[in-house]
PDB file of N, CA, C and O in Angstrom:
ATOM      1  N   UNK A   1     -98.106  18.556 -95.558  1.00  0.00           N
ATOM      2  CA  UNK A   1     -98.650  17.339 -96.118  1.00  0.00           C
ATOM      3  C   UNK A   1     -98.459  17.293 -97.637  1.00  0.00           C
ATOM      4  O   UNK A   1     -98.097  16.261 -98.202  1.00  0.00           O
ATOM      5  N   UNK A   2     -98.719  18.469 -98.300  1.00  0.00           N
ATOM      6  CA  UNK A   2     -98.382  18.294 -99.979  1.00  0.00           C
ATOM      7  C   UNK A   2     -96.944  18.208-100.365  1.00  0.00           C
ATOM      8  O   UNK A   2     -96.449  17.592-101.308  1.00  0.00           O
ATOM      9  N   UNK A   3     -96.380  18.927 -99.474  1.00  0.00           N
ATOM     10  CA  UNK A   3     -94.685  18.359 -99.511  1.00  0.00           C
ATOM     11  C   UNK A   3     -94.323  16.798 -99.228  1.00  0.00           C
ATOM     12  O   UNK A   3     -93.471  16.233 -99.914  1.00  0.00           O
ATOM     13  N   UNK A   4     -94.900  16.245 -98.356  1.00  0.00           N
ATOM     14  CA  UNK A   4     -94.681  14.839 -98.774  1.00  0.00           C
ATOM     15  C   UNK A   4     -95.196  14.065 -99.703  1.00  0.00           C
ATOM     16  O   UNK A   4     -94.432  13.203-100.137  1.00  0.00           O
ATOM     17  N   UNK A   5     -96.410  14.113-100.205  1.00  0.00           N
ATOM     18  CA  UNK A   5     -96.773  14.076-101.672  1.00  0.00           C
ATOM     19  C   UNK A   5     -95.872  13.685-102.660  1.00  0.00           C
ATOM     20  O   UNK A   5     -95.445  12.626-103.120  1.00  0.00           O
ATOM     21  N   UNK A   6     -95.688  15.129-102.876  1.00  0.00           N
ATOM     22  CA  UNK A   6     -94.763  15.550-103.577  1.00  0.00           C
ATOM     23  C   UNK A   6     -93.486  14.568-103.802  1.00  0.00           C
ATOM     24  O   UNK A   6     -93.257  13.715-104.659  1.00  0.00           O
ATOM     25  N   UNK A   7     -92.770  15.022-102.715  1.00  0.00           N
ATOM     26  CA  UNK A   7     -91.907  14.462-102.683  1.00  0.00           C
ATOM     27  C   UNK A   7     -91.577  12.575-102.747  1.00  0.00           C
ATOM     28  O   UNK A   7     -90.583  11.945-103.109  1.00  0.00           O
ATOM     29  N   UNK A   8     -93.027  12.103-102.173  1.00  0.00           N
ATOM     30  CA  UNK A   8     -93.420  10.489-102.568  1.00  0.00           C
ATOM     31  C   UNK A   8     -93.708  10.224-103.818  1.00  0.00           C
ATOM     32  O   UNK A   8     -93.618   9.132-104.380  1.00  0.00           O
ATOM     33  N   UNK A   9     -94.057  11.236-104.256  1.00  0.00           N
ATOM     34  CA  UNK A   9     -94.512  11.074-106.090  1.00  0.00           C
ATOM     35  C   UNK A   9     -93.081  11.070-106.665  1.00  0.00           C
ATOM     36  O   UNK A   9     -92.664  10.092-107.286  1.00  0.00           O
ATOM     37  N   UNK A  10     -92.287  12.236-106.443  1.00  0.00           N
ATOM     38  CA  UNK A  10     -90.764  12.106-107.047  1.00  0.00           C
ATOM     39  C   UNK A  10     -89.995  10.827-107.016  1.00  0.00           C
ATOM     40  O   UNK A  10     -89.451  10.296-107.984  1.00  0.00           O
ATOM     41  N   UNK A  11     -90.020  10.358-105.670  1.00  0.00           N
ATOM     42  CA  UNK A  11     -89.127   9.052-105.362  1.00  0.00           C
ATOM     43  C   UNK A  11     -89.793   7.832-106.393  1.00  0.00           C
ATOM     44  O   UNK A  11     -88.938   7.136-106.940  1.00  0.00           O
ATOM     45  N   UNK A  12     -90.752   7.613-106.605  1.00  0.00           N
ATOM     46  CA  UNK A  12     -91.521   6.936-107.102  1.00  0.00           C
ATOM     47  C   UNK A  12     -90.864   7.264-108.685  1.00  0.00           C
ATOM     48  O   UNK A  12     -90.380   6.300-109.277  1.00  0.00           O
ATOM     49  N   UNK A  13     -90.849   8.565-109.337  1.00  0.00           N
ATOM     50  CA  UNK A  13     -90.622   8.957-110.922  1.00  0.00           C
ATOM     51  C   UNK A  13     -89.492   8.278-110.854  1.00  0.00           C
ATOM     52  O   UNK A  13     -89.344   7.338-111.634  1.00  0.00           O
ATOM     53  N   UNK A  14     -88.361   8.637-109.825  1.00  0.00           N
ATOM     54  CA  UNK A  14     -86.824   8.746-109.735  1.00  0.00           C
ATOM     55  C   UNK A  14     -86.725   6.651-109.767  1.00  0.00           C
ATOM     56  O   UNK A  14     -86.238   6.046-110.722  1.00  0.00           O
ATOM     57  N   UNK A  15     -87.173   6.113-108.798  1.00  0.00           N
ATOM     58  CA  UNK A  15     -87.588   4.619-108.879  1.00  0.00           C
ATOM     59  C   UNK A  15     -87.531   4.083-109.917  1.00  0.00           C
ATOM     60  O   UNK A  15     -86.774   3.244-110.404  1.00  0.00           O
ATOM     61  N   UNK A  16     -88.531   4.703-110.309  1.00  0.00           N
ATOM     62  CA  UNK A  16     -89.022   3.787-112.207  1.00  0.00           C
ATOM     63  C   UNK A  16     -88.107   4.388-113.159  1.00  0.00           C
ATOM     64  O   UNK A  16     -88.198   3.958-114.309  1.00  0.00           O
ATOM     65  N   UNK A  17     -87.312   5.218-112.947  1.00  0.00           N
ATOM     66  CA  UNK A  17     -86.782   5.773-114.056  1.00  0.00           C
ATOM     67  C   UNK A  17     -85.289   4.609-114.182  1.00  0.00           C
ATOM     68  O   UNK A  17     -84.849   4.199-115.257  1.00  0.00           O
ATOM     69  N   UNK A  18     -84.702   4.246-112.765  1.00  0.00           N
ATOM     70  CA  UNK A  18     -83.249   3.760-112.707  1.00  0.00           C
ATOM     71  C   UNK A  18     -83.885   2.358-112.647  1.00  0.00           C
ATOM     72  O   UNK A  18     -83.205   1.509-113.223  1.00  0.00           O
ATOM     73  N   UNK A  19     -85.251   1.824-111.978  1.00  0.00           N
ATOM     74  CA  UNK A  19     -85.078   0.373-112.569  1.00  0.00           C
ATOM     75  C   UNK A  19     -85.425   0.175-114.262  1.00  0.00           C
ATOM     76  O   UNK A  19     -85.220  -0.910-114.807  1.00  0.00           O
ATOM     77  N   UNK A  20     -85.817   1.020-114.795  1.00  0.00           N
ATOM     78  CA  UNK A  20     -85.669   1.181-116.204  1.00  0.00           C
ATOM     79  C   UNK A  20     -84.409   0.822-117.171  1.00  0.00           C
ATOM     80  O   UNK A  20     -84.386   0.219-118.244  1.00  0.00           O
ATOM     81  N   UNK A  21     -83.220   1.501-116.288  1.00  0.00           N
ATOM     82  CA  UNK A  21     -82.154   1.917-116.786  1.00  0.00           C
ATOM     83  C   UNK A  21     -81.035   0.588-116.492  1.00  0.00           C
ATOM     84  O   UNK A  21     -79.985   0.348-117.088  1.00  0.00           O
ATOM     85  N   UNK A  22     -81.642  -0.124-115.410  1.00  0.00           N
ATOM     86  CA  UNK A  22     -81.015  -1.311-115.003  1.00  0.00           C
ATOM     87  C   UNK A  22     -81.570  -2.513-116.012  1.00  0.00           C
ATOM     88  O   UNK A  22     -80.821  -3.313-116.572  1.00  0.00           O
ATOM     89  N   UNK A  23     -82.802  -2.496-116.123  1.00  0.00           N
ATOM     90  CA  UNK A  23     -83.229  -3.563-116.804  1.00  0.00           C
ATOM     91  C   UNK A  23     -82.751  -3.265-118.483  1.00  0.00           C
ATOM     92  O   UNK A  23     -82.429  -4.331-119.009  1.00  0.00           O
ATOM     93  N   UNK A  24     -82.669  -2.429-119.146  1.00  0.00           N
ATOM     94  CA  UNK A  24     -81.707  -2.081-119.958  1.00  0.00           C
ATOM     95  C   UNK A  24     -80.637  -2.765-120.111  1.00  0.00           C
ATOM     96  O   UNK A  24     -80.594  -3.785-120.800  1.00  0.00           O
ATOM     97  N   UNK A  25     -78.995  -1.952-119.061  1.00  0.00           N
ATOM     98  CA  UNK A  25     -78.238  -2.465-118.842  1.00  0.00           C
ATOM     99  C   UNK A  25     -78.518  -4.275-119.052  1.00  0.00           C
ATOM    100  O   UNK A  25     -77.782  -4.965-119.757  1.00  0.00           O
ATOM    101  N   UNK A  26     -79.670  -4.796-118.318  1.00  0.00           N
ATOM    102  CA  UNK A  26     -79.022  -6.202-118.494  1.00  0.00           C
ATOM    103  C   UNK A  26     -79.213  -6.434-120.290  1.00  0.00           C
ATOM    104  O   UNK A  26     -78.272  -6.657-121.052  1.00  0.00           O
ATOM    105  N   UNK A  27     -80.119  -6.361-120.541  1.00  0.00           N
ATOM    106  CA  UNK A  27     -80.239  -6.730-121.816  1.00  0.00           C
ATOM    107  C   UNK A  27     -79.303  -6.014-122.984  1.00  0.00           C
ATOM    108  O   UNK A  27     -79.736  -6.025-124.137  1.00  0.00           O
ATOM    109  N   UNK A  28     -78.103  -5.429-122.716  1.00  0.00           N
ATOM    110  CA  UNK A  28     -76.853  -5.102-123.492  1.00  0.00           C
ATOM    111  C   UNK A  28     -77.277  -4.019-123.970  1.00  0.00           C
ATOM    112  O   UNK A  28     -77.011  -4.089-125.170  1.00  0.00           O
ATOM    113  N   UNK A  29     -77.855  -2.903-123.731  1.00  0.00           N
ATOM    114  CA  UNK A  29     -78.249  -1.492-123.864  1.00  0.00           C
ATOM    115  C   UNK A  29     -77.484  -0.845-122.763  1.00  0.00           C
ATOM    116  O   UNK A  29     -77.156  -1.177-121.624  1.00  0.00           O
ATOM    117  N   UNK A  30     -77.262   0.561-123.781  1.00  0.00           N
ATOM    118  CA  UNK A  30     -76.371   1.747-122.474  1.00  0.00           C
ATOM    119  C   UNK A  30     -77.491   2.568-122.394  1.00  0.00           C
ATOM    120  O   UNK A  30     -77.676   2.974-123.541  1.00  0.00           O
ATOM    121  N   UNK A  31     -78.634   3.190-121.392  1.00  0.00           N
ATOM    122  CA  UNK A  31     -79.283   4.107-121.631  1.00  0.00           C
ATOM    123  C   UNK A  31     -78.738   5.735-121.785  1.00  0.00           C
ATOM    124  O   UNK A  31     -79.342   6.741-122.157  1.00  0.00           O
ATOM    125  N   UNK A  32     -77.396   5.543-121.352  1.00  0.00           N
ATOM    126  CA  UNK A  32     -76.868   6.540-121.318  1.00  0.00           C
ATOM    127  C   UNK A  32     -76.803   7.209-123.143  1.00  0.00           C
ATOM    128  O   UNK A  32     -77.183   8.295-123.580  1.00  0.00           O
ATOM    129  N   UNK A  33     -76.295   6.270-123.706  1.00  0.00           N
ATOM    130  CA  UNK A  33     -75.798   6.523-125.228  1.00  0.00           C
ATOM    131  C   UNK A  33     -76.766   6.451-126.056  1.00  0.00           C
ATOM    132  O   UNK A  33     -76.971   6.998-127.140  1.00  0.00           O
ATOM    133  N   UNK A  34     -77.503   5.516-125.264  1.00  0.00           N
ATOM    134  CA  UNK A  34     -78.579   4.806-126.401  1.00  0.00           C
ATOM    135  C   UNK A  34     -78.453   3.606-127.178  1.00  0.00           C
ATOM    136  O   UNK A  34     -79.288   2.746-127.454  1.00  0.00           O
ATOM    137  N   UNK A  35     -77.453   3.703-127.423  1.00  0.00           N
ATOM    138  CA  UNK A  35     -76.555   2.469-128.450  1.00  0.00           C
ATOM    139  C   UNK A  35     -76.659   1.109-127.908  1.00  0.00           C
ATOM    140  O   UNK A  35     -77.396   0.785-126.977  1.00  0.00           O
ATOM    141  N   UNK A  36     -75.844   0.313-128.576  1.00  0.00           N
ATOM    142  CA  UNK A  36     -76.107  -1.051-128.600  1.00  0.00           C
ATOM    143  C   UNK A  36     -74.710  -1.598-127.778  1.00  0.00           C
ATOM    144  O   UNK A  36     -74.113  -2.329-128.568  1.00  0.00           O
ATOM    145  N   UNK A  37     -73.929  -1.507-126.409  1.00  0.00           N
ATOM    146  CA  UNK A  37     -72.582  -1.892-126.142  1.00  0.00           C
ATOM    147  C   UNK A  37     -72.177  -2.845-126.639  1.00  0.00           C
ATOM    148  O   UNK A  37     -70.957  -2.810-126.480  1.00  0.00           O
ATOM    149  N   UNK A  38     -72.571  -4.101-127.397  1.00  0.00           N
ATOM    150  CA  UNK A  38     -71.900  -4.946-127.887  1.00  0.00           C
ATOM    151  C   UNK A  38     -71.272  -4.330-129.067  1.00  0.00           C
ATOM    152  O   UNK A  38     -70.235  -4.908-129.390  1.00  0.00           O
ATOM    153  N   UNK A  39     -71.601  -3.302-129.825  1.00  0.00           N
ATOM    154  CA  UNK A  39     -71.151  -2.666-130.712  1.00  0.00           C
ATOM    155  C   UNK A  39     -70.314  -1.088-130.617  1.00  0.00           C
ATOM    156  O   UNK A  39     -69.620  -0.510-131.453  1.00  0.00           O
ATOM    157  N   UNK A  40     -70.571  -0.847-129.737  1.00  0.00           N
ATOM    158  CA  UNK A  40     -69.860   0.528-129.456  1.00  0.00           C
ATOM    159  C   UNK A  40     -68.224   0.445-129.025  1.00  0.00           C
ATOM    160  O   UNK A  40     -67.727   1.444-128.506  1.00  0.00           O
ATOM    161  N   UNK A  41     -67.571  -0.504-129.199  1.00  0.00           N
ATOM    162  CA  UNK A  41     -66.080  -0.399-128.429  1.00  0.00           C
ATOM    163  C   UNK A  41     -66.071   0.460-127.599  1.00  0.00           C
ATOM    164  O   UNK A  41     -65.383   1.472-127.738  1.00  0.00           O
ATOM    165  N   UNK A  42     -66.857   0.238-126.523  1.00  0.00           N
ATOM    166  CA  UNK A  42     -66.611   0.836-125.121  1.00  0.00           C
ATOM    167  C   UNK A  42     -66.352   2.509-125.207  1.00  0.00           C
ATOM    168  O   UNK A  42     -65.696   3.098-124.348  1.00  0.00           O
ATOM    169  N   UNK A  43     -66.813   3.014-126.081  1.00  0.00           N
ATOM    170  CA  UNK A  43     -66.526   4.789-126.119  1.00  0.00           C
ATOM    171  C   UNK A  43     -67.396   5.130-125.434  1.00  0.00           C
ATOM    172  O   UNK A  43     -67.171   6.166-124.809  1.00  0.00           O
ATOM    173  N   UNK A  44     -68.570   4.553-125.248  1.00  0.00           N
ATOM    174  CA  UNK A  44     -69.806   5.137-124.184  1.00  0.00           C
ATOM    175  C   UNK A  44     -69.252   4.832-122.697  1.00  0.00           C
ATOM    176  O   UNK A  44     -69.518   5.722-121.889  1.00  0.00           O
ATOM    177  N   UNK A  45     -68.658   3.929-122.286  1.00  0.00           N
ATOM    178  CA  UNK A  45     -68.607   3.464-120.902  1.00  0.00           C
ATOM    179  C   UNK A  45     -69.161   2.397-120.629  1.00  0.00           C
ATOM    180  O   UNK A  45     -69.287   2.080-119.446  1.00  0.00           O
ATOM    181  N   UNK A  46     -69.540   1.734-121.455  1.00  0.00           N
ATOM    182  CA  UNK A  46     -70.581   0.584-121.359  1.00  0.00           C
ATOM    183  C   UNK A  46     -69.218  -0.763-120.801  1.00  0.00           C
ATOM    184  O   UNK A  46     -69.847  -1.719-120.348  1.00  0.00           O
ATOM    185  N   UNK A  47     -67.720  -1.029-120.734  1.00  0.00           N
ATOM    186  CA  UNK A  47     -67.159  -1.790-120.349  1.00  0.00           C
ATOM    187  C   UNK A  47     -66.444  -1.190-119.549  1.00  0.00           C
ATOM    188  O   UNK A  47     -65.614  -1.805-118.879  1.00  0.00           O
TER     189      UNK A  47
END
């Protein structure tokens, strides 16, 4: 039973962490780099 817990608590961290990272992305942020992609000429991966 604490293994599923557990493991429901993780999915949940892991969840919030990538819709984080999406809602980012839209608003012209790389979370990866940090930076700003409208300004980075694509060296991050951001195009």
């Amino acid at each position: 039973m604490g293994t599923a817990i557990v493991i429901l608590i993780l999915a949940v961290i892991v969840g919030a962490i990538i819709r984080s990272m999406v809602k980012a992305h839209k608003r012209g942020e790389h979370p990866a780099c940090g930076g700003d992609c409208g300004h980075c000429g694509g060296s991050c991966g951001c195009h």
